[in-house]
C-alpha positions as CSV (number, residue, x, y, z in Angstrom):
1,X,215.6,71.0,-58.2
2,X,215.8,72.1,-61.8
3,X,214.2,74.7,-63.8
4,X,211.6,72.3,-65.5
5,X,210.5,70.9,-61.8
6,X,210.4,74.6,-60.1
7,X,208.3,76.0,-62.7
8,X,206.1,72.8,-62.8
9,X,205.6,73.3,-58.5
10,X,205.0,77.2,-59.3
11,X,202.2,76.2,-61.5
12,X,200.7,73.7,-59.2
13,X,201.2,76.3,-56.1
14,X,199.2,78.5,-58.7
15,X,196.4,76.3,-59.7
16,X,195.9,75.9,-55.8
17,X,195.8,79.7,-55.3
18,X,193.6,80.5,-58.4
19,X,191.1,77.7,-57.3
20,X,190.8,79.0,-53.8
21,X,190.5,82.8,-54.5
22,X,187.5,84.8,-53.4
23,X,187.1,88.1,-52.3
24,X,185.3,89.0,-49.5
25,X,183.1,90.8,-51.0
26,X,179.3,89.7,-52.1
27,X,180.5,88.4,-55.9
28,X,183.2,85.7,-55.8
29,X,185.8,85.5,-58.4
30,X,184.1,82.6,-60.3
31,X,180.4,84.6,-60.4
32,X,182.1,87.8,-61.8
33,X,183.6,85.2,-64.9
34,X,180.6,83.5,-65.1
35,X,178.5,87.0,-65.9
36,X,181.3,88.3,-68.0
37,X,182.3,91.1,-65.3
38,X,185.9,89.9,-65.2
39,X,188.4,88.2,-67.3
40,X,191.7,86.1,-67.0
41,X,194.7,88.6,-68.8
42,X,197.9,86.8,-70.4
43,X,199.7,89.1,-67.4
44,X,199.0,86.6,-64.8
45,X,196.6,89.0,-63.4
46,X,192.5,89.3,-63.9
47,X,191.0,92.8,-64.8
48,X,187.7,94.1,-65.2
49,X,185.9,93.3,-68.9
50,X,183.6,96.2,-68.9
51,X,182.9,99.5,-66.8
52,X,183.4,97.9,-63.2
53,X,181.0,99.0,-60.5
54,X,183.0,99.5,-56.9
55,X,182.3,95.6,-56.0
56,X,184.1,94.3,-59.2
57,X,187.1,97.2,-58.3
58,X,187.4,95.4,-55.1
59,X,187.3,92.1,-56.3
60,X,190.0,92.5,-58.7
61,X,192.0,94.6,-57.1
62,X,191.7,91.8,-53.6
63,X,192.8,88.7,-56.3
64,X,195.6,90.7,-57.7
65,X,196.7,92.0,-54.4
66,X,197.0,88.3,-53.2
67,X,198.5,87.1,-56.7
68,X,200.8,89.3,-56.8
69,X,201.8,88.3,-53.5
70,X,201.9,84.5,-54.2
71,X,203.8,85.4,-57.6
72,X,207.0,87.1,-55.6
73,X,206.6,84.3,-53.2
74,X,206.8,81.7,-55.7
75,X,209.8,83.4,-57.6
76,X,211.6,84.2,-54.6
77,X,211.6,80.6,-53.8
78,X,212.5,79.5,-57.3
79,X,215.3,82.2,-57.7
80,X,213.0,83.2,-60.9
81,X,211.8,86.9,-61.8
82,X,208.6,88.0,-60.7
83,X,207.5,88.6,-64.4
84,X,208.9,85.2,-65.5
85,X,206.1,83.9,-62.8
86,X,203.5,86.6,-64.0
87,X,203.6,85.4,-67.8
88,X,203.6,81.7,-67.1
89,X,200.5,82.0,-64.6
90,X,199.0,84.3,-67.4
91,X,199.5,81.6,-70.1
92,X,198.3,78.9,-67.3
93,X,195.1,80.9,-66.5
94,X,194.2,81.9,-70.0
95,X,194.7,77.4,-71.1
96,X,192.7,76.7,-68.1
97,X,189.9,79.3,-68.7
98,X,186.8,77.5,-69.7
99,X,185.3,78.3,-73.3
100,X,182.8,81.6,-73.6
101,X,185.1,83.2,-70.4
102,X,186.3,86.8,-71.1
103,X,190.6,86.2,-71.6
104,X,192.7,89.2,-73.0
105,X,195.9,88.4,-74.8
106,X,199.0,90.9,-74.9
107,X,197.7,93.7,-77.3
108,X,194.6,92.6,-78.0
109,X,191.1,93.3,-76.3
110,X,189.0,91.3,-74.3
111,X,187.1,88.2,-75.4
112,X,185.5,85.4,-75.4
113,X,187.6,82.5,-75.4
């Protein structure tokens, strides 16, 4: 398998594990973006958008725990570096982020998108 077709299964593995993330806790991923509690950032990671109350803290820190996870997984299985994997799930997320969704691009801070 070449570069081109590993990264294209990493993204699809991706896609799959960003579509089936929730946390266990009250709020699901997809209600914290659709209040503007969390956002997608270019690291391949999601992080709070404003002061986060202990149930957003959990959320985030569940779906990053388990991205994380699937990102070394991925990059073991591709040879590739972990942060190779981080940035192109960060650019993936931040294209597939619906407009008015909170995104934060490297160096800048969050907004709407």
């Amino acid at each position: 398998m070449n570069m081109k077709n590993r990264i294209q299964a990493a993204f699809a593995l991706i896609a799959l594990m960003l579509i089936s993330f929730s946390a266990p806790a009250a709020m699901t991923i997809d209600e914290a973006k659709q209040n503007g509690l969390i956002g997608e950032d270019a690291s391949g990671y999601i992080g709070a958008v404003a002061r986060p109350n202990s149930e957003i803290r959990a959320l985030v820190a569940s779906v990053n725990d388990r991205r994380r996870e699937e990102y070394e997984r991925i990059a073991s299985a591709n040879n590739l570096e972990v942060d190779a994997v981080e940035k192109l799930a960060g650019k993936k997320t931040i294209e597939m982020t619906p407009t008015g969704f909170y995104i934060r691009l490297p160096g800048r801070d969050w907004q709407r998108k």
